[in-house]
Structures are given as structure tokens and as C-alpha cells.
C-alpha positions as CSV (number, residue, x, y, z in Angstrom):
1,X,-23.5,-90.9,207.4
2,X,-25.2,-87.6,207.6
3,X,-25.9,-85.6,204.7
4,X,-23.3,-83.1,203.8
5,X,-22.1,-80.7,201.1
6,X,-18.8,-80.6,199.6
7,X,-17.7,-77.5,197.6
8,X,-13.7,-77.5,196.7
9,X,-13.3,-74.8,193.7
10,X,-9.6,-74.3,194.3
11,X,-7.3,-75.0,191.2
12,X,-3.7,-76.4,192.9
13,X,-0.7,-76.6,191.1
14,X,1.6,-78.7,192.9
15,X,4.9,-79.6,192.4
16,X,8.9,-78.1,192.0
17,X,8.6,-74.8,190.6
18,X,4.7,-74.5,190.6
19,X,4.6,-70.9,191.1
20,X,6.6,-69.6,188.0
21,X,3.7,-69.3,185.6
22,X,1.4,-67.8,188.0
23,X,1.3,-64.6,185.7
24,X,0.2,-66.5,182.9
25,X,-2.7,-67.6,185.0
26,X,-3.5,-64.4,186.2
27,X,-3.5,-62.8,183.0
28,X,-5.4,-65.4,181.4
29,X,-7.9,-64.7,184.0
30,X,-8.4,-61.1,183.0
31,X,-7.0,-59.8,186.5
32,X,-4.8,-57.4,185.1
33,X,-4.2,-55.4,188.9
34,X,-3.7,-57.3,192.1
35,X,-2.9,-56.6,195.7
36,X,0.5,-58.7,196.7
37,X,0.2,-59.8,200.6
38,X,3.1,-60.4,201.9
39,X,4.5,-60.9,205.7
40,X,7.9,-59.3,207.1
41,X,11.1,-61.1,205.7
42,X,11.5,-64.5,204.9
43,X,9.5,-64.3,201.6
44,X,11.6,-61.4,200.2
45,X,15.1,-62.6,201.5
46,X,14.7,-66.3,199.7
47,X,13.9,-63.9,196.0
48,X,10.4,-65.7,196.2
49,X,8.9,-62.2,196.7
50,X,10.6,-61.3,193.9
51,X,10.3,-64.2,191.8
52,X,6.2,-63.7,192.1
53,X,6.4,-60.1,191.1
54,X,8.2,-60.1,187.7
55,X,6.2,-63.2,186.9
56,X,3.0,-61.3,187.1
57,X,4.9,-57.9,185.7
58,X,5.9,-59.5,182.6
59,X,2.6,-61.1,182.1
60,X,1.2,-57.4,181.9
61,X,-0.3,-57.5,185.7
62,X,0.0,-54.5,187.8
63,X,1.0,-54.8,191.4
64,X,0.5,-53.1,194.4
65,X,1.7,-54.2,197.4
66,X,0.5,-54.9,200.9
67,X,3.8,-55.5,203.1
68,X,4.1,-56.5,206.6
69,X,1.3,-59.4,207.4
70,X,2.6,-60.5,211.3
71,X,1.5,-64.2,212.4
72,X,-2.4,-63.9,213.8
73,X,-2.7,-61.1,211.5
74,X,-4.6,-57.6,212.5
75,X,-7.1,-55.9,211.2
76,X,-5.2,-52.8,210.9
77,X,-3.8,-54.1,208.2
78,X,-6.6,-55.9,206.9
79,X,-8.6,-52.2,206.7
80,X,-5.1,-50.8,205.0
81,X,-5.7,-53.3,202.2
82,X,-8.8,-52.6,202.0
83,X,-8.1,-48.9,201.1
84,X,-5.7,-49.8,198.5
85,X,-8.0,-52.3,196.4
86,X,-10.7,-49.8,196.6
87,X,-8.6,-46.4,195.6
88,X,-6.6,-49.0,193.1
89,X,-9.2,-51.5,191.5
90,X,-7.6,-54.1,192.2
91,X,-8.5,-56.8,190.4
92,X,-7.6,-60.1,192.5
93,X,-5.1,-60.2,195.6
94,X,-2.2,-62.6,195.5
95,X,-0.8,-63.9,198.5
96,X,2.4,-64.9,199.1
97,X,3.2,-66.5,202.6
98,X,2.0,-69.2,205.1
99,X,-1.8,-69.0,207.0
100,X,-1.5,-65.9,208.3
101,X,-0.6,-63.8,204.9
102,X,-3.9,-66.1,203.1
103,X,-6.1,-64.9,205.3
104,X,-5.1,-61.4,205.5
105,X,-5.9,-62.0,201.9
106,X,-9.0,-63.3,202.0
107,X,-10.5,-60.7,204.8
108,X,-9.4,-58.1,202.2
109,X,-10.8,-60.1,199.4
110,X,-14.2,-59.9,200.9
111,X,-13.9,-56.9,203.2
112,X,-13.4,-54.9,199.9
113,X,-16.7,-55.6,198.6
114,X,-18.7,-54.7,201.8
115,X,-19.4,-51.0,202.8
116,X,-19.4,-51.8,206.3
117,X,-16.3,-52.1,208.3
118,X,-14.9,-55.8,208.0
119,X,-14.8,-56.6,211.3
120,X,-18.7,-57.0,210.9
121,X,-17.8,-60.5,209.8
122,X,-15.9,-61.9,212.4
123,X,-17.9,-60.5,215.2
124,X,-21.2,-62.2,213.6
125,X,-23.2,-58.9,211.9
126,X,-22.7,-59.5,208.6
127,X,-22.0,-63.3,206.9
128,X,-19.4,-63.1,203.4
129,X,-21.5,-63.8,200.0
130,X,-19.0,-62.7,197.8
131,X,-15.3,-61.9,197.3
132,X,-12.4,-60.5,195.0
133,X,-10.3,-64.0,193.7
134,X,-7.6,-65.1,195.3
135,X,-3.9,-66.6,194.4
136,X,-2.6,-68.4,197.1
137,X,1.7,-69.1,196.9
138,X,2.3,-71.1,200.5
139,X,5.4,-71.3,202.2
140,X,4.2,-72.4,205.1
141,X,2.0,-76.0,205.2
142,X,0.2,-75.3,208.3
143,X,-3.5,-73.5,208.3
144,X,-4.9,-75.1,205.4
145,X,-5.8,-71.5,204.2
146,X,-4.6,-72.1,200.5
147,X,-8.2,-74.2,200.2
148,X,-10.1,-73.7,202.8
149,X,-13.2,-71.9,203.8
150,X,-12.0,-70.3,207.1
151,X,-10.5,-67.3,207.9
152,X,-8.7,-65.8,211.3
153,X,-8.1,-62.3,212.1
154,X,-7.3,-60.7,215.1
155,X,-8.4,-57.3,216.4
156,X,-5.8,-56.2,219.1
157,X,-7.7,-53.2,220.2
158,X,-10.8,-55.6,221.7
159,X,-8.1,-58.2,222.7
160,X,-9.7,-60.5,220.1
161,X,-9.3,-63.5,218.1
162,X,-12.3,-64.2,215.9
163,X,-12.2,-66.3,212.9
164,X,-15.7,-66.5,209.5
165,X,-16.6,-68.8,207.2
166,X,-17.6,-68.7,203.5
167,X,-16.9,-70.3,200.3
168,X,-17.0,-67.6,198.4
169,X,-13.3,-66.9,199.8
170,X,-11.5,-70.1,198.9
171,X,-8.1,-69.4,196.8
172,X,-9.2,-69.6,193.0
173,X,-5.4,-71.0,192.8
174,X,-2.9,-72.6,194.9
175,X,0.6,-73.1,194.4
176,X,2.2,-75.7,196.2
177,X,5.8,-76.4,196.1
178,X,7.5,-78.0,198.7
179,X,10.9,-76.9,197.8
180,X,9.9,-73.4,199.8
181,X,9.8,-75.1,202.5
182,X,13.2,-76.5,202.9
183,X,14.3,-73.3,205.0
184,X,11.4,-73.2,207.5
185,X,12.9,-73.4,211.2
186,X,12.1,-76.7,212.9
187,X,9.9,-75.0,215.6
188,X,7.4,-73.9,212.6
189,X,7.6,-77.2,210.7
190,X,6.2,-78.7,214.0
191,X,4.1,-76.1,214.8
192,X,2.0,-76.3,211.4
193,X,2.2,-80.7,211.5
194,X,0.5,-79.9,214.7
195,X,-2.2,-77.5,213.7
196,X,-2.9,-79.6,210.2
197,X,-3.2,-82.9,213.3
198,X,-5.4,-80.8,215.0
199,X,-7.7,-79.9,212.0
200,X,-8.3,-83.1,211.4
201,X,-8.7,-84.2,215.0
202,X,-11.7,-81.4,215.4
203,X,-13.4,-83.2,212.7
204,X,-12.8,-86.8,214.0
205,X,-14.1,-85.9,217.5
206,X,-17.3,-84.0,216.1
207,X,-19.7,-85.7,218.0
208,X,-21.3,-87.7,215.3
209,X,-21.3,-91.0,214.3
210,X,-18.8,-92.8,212.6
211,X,-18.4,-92.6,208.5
212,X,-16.3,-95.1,207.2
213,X,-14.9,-93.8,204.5
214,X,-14.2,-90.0,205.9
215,X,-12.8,-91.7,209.0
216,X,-10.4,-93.6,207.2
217,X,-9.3,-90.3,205.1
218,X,-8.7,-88.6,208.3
219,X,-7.0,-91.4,210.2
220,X,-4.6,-91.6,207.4
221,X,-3.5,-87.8,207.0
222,X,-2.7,-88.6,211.1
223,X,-0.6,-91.2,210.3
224,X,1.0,-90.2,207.7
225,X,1.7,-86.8,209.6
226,X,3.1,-88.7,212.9
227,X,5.5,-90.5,209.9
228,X,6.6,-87.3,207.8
229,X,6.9,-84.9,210.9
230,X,10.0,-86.2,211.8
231,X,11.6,-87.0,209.1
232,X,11.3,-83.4,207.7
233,X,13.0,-82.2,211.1
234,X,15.9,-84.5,210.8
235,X,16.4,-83.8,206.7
236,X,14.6,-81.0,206.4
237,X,15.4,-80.7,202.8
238,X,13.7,-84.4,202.4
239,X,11.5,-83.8,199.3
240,X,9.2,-86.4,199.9
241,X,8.4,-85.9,203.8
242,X,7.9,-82.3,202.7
243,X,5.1,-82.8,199.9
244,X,3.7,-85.3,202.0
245,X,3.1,-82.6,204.7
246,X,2.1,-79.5,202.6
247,X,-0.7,-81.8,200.8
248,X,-1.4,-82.8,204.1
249,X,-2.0,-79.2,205.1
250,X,-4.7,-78.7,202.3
251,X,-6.3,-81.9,202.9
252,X,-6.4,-81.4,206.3
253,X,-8.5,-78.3,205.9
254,X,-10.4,-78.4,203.1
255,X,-13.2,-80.4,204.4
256,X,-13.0,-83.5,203.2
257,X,-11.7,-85.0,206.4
258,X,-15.3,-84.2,207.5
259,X,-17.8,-84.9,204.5
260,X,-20.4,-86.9,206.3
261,X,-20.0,-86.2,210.3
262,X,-21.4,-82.3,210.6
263,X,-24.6,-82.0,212.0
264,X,-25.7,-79.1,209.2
265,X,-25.1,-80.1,205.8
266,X,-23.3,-76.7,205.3
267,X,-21.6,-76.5,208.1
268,X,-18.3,-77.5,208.7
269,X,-17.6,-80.9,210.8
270,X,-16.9,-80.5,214.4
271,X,-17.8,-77.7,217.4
272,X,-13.8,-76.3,217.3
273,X,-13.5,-76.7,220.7
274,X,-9.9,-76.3,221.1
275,X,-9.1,-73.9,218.1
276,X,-11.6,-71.8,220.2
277,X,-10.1,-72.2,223.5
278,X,-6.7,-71.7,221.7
279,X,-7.6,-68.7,219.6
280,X,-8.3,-67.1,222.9
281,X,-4.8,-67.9,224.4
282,X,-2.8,-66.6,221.3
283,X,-5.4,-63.1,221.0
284,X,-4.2,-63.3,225.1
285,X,-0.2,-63.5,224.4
286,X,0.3,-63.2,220.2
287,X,3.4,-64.6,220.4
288,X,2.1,-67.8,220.5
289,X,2.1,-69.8,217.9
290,X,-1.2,-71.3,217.0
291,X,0.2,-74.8,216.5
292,X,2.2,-74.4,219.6
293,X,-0.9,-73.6,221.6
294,X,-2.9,-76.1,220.0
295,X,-0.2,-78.7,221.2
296,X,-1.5,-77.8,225.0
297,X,-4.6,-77.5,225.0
298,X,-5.9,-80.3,222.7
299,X,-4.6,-82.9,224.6
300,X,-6.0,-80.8,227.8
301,X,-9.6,-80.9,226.2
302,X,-9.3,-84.3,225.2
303,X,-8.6,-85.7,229.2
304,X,-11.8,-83.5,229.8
305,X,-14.0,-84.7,227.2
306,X,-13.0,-88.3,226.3
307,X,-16.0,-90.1,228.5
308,X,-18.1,-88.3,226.4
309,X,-17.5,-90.8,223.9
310,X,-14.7,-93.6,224.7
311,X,-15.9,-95.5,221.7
312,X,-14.4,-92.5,219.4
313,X,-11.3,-92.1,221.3
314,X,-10.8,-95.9,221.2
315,X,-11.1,-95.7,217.4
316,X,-8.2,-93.2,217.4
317,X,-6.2,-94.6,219.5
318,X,-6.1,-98.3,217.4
319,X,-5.9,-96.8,214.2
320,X,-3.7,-94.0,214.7
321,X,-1.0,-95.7,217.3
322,X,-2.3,-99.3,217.4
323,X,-3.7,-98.7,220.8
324,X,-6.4,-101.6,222.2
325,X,-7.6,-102.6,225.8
326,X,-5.9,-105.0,227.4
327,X,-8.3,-107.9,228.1
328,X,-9.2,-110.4,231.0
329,X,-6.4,-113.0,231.1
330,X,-3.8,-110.2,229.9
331,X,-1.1,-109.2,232.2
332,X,-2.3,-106.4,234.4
333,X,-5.4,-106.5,233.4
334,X,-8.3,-105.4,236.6
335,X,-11.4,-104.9,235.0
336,X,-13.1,-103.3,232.1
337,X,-13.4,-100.2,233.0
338,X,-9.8,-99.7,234.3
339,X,-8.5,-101.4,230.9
340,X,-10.8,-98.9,228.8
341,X,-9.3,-95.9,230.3
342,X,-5.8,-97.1,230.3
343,X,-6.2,-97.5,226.7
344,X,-7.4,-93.5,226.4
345,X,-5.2,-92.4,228.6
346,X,-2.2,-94.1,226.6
347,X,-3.8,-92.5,223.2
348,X,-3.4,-89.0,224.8
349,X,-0.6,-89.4,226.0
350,X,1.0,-90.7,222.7
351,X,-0.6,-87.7,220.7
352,X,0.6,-85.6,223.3
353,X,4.4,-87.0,223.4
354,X,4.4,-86.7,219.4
355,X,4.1,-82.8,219.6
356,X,6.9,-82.6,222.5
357,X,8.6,-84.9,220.3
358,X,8.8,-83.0,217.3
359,X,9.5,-79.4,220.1
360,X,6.5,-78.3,220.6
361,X,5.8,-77.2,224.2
362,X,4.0,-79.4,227.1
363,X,2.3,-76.9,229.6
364,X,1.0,-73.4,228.9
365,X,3.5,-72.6,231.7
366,X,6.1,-72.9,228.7
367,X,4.6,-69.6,227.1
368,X,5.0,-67.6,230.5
369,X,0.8,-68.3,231.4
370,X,0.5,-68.2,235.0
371,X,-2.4,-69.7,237.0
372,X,-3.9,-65.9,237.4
373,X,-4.1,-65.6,233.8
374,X,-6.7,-68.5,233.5
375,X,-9.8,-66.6,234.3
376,X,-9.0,-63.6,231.7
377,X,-8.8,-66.3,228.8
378,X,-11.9,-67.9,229.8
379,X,-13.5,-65.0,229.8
380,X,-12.1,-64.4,225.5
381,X,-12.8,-67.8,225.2
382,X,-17.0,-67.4,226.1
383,X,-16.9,-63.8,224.8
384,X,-16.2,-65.2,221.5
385,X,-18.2,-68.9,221.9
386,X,-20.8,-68.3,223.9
387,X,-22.0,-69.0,227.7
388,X,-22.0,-72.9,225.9
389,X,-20.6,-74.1,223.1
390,X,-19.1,-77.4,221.3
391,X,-20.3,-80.6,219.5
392,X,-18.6,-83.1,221.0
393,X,-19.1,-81.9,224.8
394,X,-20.9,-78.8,225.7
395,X,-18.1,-76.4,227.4
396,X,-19.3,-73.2,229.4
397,X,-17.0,-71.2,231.8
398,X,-16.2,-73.8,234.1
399,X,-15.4,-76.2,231.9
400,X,-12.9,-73.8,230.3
401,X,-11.0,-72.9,233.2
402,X,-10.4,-76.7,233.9
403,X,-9.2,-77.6,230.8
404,X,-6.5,-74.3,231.1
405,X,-6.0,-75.3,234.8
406,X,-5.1,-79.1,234.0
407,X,-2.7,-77.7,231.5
408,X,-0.5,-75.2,233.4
């Protein structure tokens, strides 16, 4: 086990009806003016929005509001809050959505306290020390941004997709109810069990050596994920597939999936190899859906990368699905080597048909990416990661464009 740090401040209130005292809290905490951050619709049309607001107002908090947070969120907006904490001393900013509203909120949080322009920190000139506080009300279980240390913007006018780190952002609270997420459409349900899969498959296939006990934490938000996935799309007002996922989210994300297998005690587990390539393909087209994407291309990148380490992949594929190698004297079996890569093949393969199982697409020709798009998104993808980057497998160019090729 490598040595690690583990730093997870965030206060989470979880349960039916866990928002409703959240002016209390804030009041109690002496933030007596915060920033609301909020996306387009769906929060105000279920009274949510609402519901937040005179909660806060009748505990003596003054709002403002920062109104119109799109998925992969821009820093337009992010520099328009920004403004309107510093001309309002603001206190603490609330948000009130899924991933994308959090970290709108959190690059306000700490852009707010820096007198440079805030894309400095995703483009790697400045690193986040410090940050207003943050309350977190998720509707969407997907990002893990209600306790984690991460943070995704995008900048539209450089065609970007960049994503910082820093504790000093994590939500100082976090309500969780799953009852607000009885009304999510099916696509979105999937799309976040994918991304929360995913989070904890970067950290699984970090190219360190197994730890027991982290191993078994993230195997086991898998599992339970591949078991609660569909049963939320088929009752999607099934209370108990529902908490099971949105703890999953946090959980997922929060770093203790990967306590033990980063090569930097501070760092997080795990080179992000397929967050980067797909951050990169939804900065190219933001219409996609991160989870969506991520259902492409981590399945892509694992066919690429798995003889890096079969050992790791064979892990996965017995603990997750019950995969093994057949052996000699089994039916079918040839040799060895042919019944080792059967056995990976079939892992991939069953992580990939869970996604299309639960609608998530199968080729990035689903999103409308044609073969002469390939080169322009490997071009974001090493623009943003470098001429070589990853733990698991060094990926440069080349490497980038194969995995995108393979999955057309």
C-alpha cells in the first residue's frame, strides 16, 4: 500500500427531506449572504429552487442569485459570479443542482478570492489555496462534486475543457436526498451510474499495486452500481436503488476508492486517462453528456491498455462479473494465453453491454463524430494532457487517435 492522505471535511446530511434546515445551518455558520447557483429549469419547476430560498430567507440569509448553470458549465458565467460575490460580499455560495451547478460553484468559490482571472487555475498558472464555503443541494448523483476535490469548467472561446484540484473547495455541507431524484430522465440516471463507474474505475486501473482493502471498497460501489442501475430505470421512484446510487456518487468521488494506490501521497489515485480523452470530446461537441461519452471511450481505452496489466483487469473482471479463465481440460480451452484474453475481452465487453444496457450509447458515431473529427480531439486531448500522459499506460498522440478510431 503506498502511503496516502485522506482529507474528507464535508458535513452530509442524507436522507428524505435533508435540505429543509439548510438555513439553520447557514445561519449558524455566520454566512448571513450567499450566491444561489442554479441551472436552467428543472430545479425551479419541482419548487426545490424555491424551497432552498425561503429556507435560507427566513433564517435571516440574504440571497443573490446566479441563474442559468448549462451542463459542462462556462466560464462566462463562472467570471459573472464572480462579479456578484465581490460587488455583494457574499458570504458562502449555495448550490442547488447536479455536477455541473457544484462546480460552477466551487470555481466561483475560489475564483473570488484570487485577483487574477480564474481561468489561471485550470490552465495550470495558479494552484487554489483557499475558497469561500460551499452548500451543496444535489439533484443529480453523477460527478461526485458535492465532496470531492475536483472541479470542471469549460472555456468555449479556446474550445476547452480543463478541470483543478484543491481541498480547499470541497462542499462544507451536502444534502442528499434521493427523493429529488425520482424525476430525473432515464438517459441522465444512466448517464451519471456511468460516470460514478467510471470514477471508480480510473482509480482501480491506476497503475499501482493492489490494496486490499481500497480494492474491495471500490469493487463493491461497481457492483452495487451494476445492481441499483437498473432497478432505478425500471421504478424510478424505487427509494432504495435511488439512495444506493446518490451515496454511490459521493463515494465514488471522494477519494476513498483510492486511499492507498496514488503514486503522490496528495495526489489523487489514477492518471484520468479517459476523463481526459473524454473531456476533450464533450469541450469538441457540448452536447455530450460526460457519462455518455465516458461510456465510449472507457471501454475503447481499456481494449488499448489492458496488456499493460492483465493481472488488474483479471481482478475486475472476477470480482465485478465473476469472470475467470477457462483452464486446460475446460471446454474450448487452446492455451493460456488465448484463455487469458478471452477472459479480458469478456470483462470489457460486459462493462461495456451494462452502459448500452441501461441507454447509453456504443460508438462515438452515436453523437454525430465522424472519422475526420478524430485528429481535432486529439489534438484537445494533448493540448490539455500533454505530448504523454497517464499512470496506467503512457498515451501520446498516437495512442489517442487509436483509442477514438477503435471507437467510431
Amino acid at each position: 500500500m503506498r502511503d496516502f492522505e485522506f482529507f474528507a471535511p464535508t458535513h452530509y446530511k442524507f436522507g428524505k427531506n435533508a435540505y429543509e434546515g439548510i438555513g439553520d445551518d447557514v445561519a449558524q455558520r455566520g454566512w448571513d449572504k450567499v450566491l444561489l447557483v442554479y441551472g436552467k429549469s428543472s430545479a425551479q419547476a419541482s419548487g426545490l429552487l424555491d424551497a432552498v430560498r425561503a429556507s435560507l430567507e427566513q433564517a435571516g440569509v440574504a440571497v443573490e442569485d446566479l441563474a442559468g448553470v448549462r451542463p459542462n458549465p462556462e466560464v462566462g458565467l463562472v467570471r459573472t459570479g464572480i462579479d456578484t460575490v465581490r460587488s455583494c460580499e457574499i458570504k458562502a455560495i449555495v448550490a442547488v443542482g447536479g455536477g455541473s451547478a457544484i462546480d460552477c460553484a466551487k470555481a466561483v468559490a475560489f475564483g473570488s478570492l484570487y485577483e487574477g482571472d480564474v481561468w489561471d487555475f485550470f490552465c495550470g498558472k495558479a494552484t487554489v489555496e483557499r475558497a469561500l464555503p460551499i452548500a451543496a443541494v444535489l439533484t443529480l448523483p453523477a460527478a461526485g462534486s458535492e465532496g470531492s476535490s475536483s472541479c470542471v469548467i469549460s472555456n468555449d472561446e479556446l474550445g476547452v475543457k480543463n478541470g483543478t484540484n484543491g481541498d480547499a473547495f470541497r462542499p462544507t455541507l451536502a444534502y442528499l436526498d434521493p427523493q429529488l431524484t425520482f424525476t430525473l430522465p432515464a438517459y441522465q440516471t444512466a448517464a451519471g451510474v456511468t460516470d460514478m463507474i467510471a470514477h471508480v474505475c480510473e482509480r482501480i486501473f491506476s497503475g499501482v499495486e493492489p490494496v486490499s482493502v481500497t480494492d474491495q471498497i471500490a469493487y463493491g460501489l461497481v457492483r452495487s452500481l451494476i445492481e441499483m442501475g437498473p432497478r432505478a430505470l425500471e421504478n424510478p421512484q424505487d427509494y432504495e436503488a435511488r439512495a444506493n446510487i446518490m451515496w454511490a456518487s459521493t463515494l465514488a468521488h471522494n477519494d476513498i476508492a483510492g486511499c492507498g494506490r496514488s503514486v503522490v501521497p496528495k495526489a489523487r489515485a489514477g492518471g484520468w486517462e479517459s476523463h481526459g480523452i473524454e473531456h476533450a470530446l464533450s469541450a469538441f461537441d457540448t452536447s455530450i453528456t460526460h457519462g455518455a461519452g465516458l461510456a465510449v471511450v472507457m471501454p475503447a481505452w481499456m481494449r488499448y491498455v489492458w496488456r499493460t496489466d492483465p493481472a488488474r483487469f483479471l481482478e475486475f473482471g472476477a470480482e465485478v462479473f465473476g469472470i475467470e479463465p477457462i483452464e486446460e481440460g475446460d471446454e474450448g480451452f487452446v492455451d493460456d494465453k488465448t484463455a487469458l484474453e478471452d477472459a479480458v475481452t469478456a470483462t470489457i465487453d460486459n462493462l461495456a453491454a451494462f452502459f448500452q444496457s441501461m441507454g447509453m450509447p456504443a460508438t462515438l458515431g452515436d453523437f454525430g463524430v465522424k472519422p475526420d473529427d478524430v485528429d481535432a480531439i486529439a489534438d484537445m486531448v494533448i493540448a490539455v494532457k500533454g505530448e504523454s500522459f497517464g499512470c496506467f499506460q503512457k498515451l501520446d498522440r498516437a495512442a489517442v487517435v487509436e483509442i477514438l478510431s477503435s471507437a467510431l
